[in-house]
N, C-alpha and C positions, 0 to 999 in steps of 0.2 A: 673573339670576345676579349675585352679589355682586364687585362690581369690587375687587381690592385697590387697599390704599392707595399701593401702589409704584408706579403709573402715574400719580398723581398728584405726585408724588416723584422721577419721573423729566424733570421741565419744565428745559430748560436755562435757568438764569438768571445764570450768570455774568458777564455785560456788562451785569446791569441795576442799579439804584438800589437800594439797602438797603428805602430805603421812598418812597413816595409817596403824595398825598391829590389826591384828587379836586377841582376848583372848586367855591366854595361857592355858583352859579348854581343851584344845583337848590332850593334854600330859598325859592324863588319860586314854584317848581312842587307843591312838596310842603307847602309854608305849616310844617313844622316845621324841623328842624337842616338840614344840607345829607347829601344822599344818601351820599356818603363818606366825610364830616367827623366827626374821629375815630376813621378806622377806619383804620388802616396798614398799610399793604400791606407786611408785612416777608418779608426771602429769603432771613434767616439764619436760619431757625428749622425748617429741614428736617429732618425724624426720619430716624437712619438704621437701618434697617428690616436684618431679618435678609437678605441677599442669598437663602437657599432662597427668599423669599416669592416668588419670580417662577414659582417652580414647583411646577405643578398637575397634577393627571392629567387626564386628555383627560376621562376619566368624569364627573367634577366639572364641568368645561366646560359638558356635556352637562345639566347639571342631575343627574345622575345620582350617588349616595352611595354607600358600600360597607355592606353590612350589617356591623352590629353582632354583633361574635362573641358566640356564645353563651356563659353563666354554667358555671362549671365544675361539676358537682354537689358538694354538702358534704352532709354529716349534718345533719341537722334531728333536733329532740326531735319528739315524737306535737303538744304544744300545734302550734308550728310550723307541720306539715306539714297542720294541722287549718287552720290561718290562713291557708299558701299555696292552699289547695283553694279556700276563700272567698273570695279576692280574685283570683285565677286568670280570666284573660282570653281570651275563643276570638284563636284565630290564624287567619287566612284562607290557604287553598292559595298557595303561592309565586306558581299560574300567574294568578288575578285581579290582583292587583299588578302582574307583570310584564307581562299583557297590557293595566292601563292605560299604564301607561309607555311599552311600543312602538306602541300605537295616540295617546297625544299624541307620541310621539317624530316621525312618519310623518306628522303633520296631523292624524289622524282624528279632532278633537277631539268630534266630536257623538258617536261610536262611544264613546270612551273615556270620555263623563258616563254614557251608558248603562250601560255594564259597572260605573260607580261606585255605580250603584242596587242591586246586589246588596248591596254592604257597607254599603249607608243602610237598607235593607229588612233585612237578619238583623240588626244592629250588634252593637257589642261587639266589631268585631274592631281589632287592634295593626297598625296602616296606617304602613309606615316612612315616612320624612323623603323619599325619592324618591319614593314613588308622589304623596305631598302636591304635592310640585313639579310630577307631571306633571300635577296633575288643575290647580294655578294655571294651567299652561301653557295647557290648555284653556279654561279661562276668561276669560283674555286674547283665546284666539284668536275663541272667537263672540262676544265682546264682552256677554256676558249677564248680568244683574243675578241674574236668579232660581238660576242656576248659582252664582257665588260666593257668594251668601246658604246652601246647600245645602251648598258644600264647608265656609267657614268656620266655620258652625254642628256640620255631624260635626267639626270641628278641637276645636272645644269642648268640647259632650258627650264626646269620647272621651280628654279632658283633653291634649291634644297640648302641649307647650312645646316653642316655635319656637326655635332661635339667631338668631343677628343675620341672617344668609342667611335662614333662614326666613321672618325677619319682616320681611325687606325684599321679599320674595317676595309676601306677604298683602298690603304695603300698595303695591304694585307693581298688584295683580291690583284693587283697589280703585277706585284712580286710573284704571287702564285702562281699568275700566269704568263711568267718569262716577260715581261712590257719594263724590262727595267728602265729603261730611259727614263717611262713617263715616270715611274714611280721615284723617282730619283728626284724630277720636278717635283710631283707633289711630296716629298719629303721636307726640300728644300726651302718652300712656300707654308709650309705645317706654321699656323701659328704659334702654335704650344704644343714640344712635343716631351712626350713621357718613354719610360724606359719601355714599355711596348712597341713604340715608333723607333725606335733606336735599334731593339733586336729585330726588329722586323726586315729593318733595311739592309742590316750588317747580314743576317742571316742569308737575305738574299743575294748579295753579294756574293756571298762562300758559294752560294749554288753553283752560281755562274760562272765562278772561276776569279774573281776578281780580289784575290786575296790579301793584298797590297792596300786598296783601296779600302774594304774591309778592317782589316784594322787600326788604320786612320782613322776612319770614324769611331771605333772601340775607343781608341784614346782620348777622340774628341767626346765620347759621347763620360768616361770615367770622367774628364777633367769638370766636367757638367753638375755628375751627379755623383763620383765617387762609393758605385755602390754597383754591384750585376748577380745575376740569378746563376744558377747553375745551367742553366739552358744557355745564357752568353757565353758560357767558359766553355760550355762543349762545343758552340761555334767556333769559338776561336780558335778551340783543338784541333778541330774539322782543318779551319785555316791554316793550320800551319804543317797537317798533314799535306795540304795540297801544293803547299810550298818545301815539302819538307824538305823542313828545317826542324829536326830534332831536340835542337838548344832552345828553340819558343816553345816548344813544345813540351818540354820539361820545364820549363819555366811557370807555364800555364799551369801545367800537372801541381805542382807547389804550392802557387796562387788557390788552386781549388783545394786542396789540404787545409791552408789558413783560414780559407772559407768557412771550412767546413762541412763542405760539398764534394769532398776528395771518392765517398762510396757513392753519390749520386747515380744512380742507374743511367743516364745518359750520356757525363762524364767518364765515367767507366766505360761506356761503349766507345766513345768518344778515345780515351786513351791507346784501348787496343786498338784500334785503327790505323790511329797517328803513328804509334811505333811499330805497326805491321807494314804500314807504305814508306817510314824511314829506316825500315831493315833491323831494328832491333825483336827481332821475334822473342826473345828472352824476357824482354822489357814487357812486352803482349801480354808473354803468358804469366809474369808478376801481377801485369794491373787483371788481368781475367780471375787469378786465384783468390786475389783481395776484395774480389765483388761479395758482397755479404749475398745478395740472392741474385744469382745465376740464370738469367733473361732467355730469350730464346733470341734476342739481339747480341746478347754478350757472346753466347755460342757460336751465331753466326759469323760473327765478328772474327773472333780466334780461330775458327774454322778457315777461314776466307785467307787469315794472314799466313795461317801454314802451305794453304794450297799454293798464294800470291812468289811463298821463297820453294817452291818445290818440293815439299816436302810432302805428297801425297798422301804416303802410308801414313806419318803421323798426323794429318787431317783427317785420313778416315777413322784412324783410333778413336782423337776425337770426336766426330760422328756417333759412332759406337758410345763411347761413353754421352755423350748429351742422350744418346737413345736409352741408356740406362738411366738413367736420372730422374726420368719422367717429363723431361719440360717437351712442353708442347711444340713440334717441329711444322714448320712453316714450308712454302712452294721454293722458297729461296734456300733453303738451306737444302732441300733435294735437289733440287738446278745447282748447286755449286759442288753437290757430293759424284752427280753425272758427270759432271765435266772432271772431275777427280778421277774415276771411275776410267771416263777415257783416256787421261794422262795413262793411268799403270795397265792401260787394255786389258781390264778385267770382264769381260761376260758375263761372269756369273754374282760378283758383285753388284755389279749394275740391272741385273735381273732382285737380285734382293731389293736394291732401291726402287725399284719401278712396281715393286708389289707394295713397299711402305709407302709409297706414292699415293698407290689405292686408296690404301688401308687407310691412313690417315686421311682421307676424304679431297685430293687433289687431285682425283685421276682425272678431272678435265680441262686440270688449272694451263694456261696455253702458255706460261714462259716453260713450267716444270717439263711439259710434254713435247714445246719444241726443243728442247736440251735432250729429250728420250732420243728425238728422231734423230739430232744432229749426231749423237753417241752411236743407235746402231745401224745410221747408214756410215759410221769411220770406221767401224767394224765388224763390218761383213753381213748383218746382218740386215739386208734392206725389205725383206720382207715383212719383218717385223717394225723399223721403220715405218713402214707403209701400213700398217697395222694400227700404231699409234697414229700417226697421221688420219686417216680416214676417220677416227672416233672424234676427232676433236672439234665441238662443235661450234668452235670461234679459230679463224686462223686470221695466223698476219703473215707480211712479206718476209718476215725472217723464217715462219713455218713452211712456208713455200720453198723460201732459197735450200735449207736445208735439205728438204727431200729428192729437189733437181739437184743438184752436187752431190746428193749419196747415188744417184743412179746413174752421172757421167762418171764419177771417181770408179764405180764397178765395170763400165765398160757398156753400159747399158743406153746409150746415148737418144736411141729411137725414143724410149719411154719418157729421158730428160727432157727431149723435144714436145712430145705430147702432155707432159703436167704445166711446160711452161704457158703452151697454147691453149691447155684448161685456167691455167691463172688467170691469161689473158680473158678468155670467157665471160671468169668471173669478176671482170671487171677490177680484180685486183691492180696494185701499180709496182711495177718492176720498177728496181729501182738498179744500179752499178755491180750489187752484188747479183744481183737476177743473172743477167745478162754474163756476168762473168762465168758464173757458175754453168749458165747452159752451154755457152759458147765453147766451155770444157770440155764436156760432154761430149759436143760436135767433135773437138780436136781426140777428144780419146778413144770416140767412134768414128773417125774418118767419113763423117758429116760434111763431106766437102761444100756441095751447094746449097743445103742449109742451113751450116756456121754462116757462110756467105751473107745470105737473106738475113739473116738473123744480125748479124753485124751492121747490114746496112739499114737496118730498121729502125735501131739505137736513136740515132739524132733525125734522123727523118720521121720516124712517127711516136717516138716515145722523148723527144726532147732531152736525151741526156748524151751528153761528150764521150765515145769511147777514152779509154783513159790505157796507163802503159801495160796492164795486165789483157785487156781486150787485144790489143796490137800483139801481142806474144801470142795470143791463142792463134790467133789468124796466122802468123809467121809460124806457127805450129804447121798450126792445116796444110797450108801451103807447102810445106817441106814433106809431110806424108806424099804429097799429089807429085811430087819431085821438081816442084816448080821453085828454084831457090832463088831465081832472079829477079821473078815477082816477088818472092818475102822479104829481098836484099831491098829492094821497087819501094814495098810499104812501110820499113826503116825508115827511107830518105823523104819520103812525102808524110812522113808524122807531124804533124803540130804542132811538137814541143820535141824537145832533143832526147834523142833513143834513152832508154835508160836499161839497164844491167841486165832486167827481166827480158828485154828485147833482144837484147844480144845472145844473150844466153838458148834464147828457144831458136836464135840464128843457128850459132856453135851447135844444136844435138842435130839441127836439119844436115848441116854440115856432115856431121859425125855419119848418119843413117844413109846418106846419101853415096859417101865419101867424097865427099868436096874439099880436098888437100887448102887449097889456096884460099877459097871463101871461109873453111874452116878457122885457119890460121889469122884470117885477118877478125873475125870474130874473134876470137880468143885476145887477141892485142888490145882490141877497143876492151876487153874484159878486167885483163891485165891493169890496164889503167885506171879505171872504175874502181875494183873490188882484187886490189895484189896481195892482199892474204885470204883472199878462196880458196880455197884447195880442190873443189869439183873443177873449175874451169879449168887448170892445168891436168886433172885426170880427163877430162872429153879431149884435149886437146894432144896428148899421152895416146887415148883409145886411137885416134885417126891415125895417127901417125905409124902406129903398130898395126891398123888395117892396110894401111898403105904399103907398109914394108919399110918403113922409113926408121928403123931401128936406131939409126946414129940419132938424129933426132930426137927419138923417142928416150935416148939416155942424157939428150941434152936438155928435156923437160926437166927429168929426174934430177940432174944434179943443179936445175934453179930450183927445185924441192927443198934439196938438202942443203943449196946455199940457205935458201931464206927460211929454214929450219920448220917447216910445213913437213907434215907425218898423215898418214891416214890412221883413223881410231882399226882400233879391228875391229874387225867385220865379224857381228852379232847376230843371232837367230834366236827367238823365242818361239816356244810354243806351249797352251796351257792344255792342262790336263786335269782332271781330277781337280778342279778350282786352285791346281800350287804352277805357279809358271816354272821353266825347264829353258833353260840358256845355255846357249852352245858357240863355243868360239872355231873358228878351221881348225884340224887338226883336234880338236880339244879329245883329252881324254880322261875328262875329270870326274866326269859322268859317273856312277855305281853300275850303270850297264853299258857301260861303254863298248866290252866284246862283242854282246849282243847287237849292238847301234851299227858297229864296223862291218860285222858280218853282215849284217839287213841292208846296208849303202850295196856293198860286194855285190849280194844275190841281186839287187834292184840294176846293178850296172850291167852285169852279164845279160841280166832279163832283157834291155831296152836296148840290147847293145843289136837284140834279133830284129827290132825296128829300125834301126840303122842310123842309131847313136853312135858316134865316135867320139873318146873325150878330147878336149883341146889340149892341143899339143904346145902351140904355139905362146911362147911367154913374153911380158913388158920388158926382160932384162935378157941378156945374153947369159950373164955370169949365174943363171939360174941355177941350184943343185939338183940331186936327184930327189935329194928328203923333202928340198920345197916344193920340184915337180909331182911329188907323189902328192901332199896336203892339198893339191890341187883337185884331186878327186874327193875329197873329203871336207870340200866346203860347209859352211854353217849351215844353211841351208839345208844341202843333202841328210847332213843329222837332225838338221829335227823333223827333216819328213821320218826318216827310218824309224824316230823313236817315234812319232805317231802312227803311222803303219802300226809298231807291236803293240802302242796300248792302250789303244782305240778299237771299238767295233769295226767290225767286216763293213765296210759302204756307208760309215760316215764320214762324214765331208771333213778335213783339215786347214787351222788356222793359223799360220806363220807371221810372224811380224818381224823385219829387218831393218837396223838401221840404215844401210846401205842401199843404193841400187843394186838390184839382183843382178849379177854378170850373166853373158850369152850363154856360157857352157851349164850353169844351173840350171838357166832358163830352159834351154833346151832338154833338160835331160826330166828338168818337171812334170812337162808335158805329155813326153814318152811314157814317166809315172804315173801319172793320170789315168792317159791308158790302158796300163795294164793292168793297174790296181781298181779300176773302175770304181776309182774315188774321185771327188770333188776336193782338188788344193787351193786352196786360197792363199795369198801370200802379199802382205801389202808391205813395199823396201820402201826407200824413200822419195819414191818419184810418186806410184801410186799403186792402185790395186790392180793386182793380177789373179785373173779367176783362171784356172786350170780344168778343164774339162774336156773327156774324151780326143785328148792330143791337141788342143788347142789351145791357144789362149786370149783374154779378151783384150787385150791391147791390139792386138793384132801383130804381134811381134815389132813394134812403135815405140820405145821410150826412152 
């Protein structure tokens, strides 16, 4: 709907400057003139508009026109009435018309394209300037390409001429719907355009990415008319966010101050934005504080920018505070506090959010609920996963991906196979991530010949290209099967040139395998790729010390310490009582640390009746006895012991570790497992490992 120019007209600027120019700093950024140089911001040049302009009828509001009174009859000669007959136009029944208009009026957009197939099927009929509006309406709302190809093509053949409303209306429904090109022609063709046509097109530009472009026409469109809304300035903010560039973007910030536009609830969202994705979080939380009323966009905004620089705990604070406050919390702002949630691997956080999910009336909303599933199939909890998943009574292909990658990530790989082949069913469409995700699944359940099927399925019945993460699961597989000459085989016959992920799932077939030679030359292809990794020189470290190749393995070490590469220490968490508990090797910082030492001891003696032996064998020659002992008292081992004491008898334990969990942990978990006839879960950085009754689900693979 066309915005008068009176509310642009109505910006109070009497305490500001005549004119003003921007700093000529941006001539750096943009390699031509400076971004507002030259262009003067003047505030004596206000038109003063007929005062009726502020007044509209509601109908108009509505999109809605008055018809056109009919011609009054005159005498015609016989030529005439011979001429009117021939050029005489069918009229469609009042009730088509008006029942498009009150089915887009109501939403029913899909109803009302359907009823508009009647008047594209007979044609030739006189479609007033309202019904036009309602069917843009519709078009906007499914967002469908093939829909405004259909409306504005009948605009044509049935020779329709737009007014300025009209035609900002077409290239509104354009933009809408991703067609920029065209609308870019019809911009460009616009007889007379007004500041509606201006922000229409700039705006959609910003959507698109085209931010350069965007405010060239800002410029061209000031030099015009020397005048813009606060909805322009927030675009431009938007722009320069996406370019960021901080120094436009305070520049903008300024510009909307003079305005006096500076607390505009849009520009204000608009600002924390911009200086959350140019790294000034500082800057954020100034413009968020100075919002006079506090949005439930302003929140999610400031929320979004804490979580964007990592800074979890003080995005969930604020959470917490926006929840005190009273403003009303939206699907988005719980989708961004889950995925919060999963940064700090909280459970029991994330169980609060998933009841205010309820509460607040989203428990069926499908981004909020696929953010549930993706959270507790990454932490452990895939039944519940599968819990939220089943209730949701609209899914899309990301709610699918998710739940197949929370059940190959567990080890669960049969069940990932069987949801993807219900997808398939359901006539859903896998798309790159599908395929990735199940083909995981295969590789982390030694799915041999149905990774297989499943890989070769890809471009032969689903039309999409395996791509370099597909090729490593397969190079995966194949190295469980011991087949490494084949996964060396499907390197060389790739379609585009191996890349790091490839090598890398080469180098652990290697490691598992022990394949000294093929290892080694994996690791070089590595080397040169990615020479400040520090995993690929530890896989290539492990082989060498499996081998016995000791000289070697210290001549890894000291290209470590040339090129000044360290490993982090190696981290164990586990939560308890809703407060997480972190534990370094050796650590003894703990308040029960006696008791944690003693519970490792009796847990070692116990498993040692299964025929556990701890590893003897170390990376370095020059090893001591004090580092050889800390060896039994890996991170790990502690935060099992401290869960053992304070935790219930036979409930299940949850570990998280930075690191890949090493063989001698690994093994001595399992022993844990069971004797304690507990359930350990423990997910390092490779992936999940479920411990149960002496076993594990990787199948001792990663």
């Amino acid at each position: 709907m066309e915005i008068s120019l009176a509310c642009y007209q109505s910006i109070s600027l009497d305490k500001i400057q005549n004119s003003f120019r921007f700093p000529s700093s941006i001539h750096e950024v943009f390699r031509t003139k400076p971004l507002f140089s030259d262009y003067c911001f003047r505030f004596n040049r206000r038109k003063c508009g007929n005062p009726c302009d502020k007044i509209k009828c509601f109908s108009l509001e509505q999109g809605l026109q008055p018809r056109r009174p009919k011609p009054k009859p005159s005498r015609n000669t016989d030529s005439d009435l011979k001429e009117t007959e021939e050029t005489h136009v069918k009229r469609p029944s009042v009730g088509i018309c008006s029942q498009i208009e009150k089915l887009a009026f109501c939403n029913r957009y899909r109803e009302a394209l359907e009823l508009f197939e009647i008047l594209e099927l007979e044609g030739g009929f006189d479609v007033g300037l309202s019904t036009y509006d309602a069917l843009v309406s519709a078009c906007i709302g499914l967002g469908s390409v093939r829909a405004v190809k259909r409306v504005f093509s009948y605009m044509i053949s049935n020779g329709f001429e737009p007014d300025q409303y009209m035609s900002n209306r077409v290239l509104l429904m354009h933009v809408k719907c991703g067609m920029m090109i065209d609308a870019r022609s019809l911009f460009d063709e616009m007889p007379e355009r007004n500041l509606v046509s201006w922000n229409t097109i700039i705006a959609g530009l910003v959507d698109v990415g085209d931010y350069f472009e965007a405010f060239r026409l800002f410029l061209l469109m000031w030099e015009e008319f020397s005048d813009c809304g606060s909805r322009t300035i927030a675009t431009m903010i938007r722009a320069s966010a996406g370019l960021e560039l901080i120094s436009v973007g305070r520049q903008l910030h300024s510009a909307a101050v003079k305005f006096g536009v500076g607390e505009d609830i849009f520009v204000s969202c608009a600002l924390i934005d911009m200086y959350s994705k140019c790294g000034s979080i500082e800057d954020a939380q100034w413009a968020f504080d100075e919002m006079p009323e506090k949005t439930t966009v302003g929140w999610n905004s400031i929320i979004a920018g804490y979580a964007l620089h990592g800074y979890s705990e003080e995005a969930l604070s604020m959470f917490y505070e926006m929840r005190d406050s009273g403003v009303k919390m939206d699907h988005f702002t719980f989708s961004m506090i889950i995925r919060i949630c999963s940064r700090l691997a909280s459970v029991e956080y994330a169980k609060q959010v998933h009841a205010g999910l309820i509460r607040h009336g989203f428990g069926l909303d499908i981004v909020a609920n696929t953010a549930l599933v993706d959270f507790y199939s990454k932490w452990g909890r895939v039944e519940d996963a599968k819990h939220v998943f089943d209730r949701m009574p609209c899914k899309n292909t990301i709610s699918w991906n998710a739940l197949i990658a929370g059940y190959g990530n567990h080890g669960r790989g049969a069940e990932a196979v069987e949801l993807f082949e219900q997808m398939l069913r359901e006539k859903m469409r896998p798309n790159h991530v599908t395929f990735l995700a199940v083909l995981s699944a295969c590789s982390h359940s030694r799915l041999f010949e149905r990774g297989w099927e499943i890989f070769q399925s890809m471009s032969r019945d689903h039309k999409i290209k395996p791509r370099a993460m597909h090729y490593a699961c397969m190079i995966e597989l194949l190295g469980q099967e011991g087949l490494l000459d084949e996964a060396f085989a499907l390197i060389r016959s790739a379609p585009f040139k191996p890349t790091a992920n490839m090598w890398a799932a080469l180098l652990t077939a290697s490691r598992v395998n022990v394949n000294l030679e093929l290892g080694k030359y994996a690791a070089e292809k590595l080397y040169g790729m990615e020479p400040e990794k520090l995993s690929n020189y530890v896989v290539l470290l492990n082989i060498y010390h499996q081998s016995g190749k000791l000289k070697e393995a210290a001549g890894v070490l000291q290209t470590l310490r040339r090129k000044g590469l360290r490993m982090l220490p190696v981290c164990s968490w586990i939560e308890v009582n809703k407060q997480a508990h972190v534990f370094l090797s050796g650590d003894k910082s703990h308040v029960q640390t006696n008791e944690i030492y003693e519970k490792v001891d009796s847990l070692v003696h116990e498993i040692s009746k299964h025929g556990y032996v701890p590893k003897e064998k170390t990376l370095l020659p020059d090893v001591d006895e004090q580092e050889q002992r800390i060896l039994l008292y890996h991170s790990e081992k502690l935060a099992v012991a401290f869960g053992l004491i304070n935790t219930m008898k036979g409930s299940p334990l949850q570990i998280v570790q930075n690191h890949r969990i090493c063989n001698d942990c690994h093994n001595a978990i399992k022993l844990i497992a069971l004797v304690t006839q507990r359930e350990i879960v423990v997910r390092d950085a490779s992936r999940f490992h479920h411990f149960k009754h002496g076993s594990c689900s990787c199948g001792d693979y990663w």
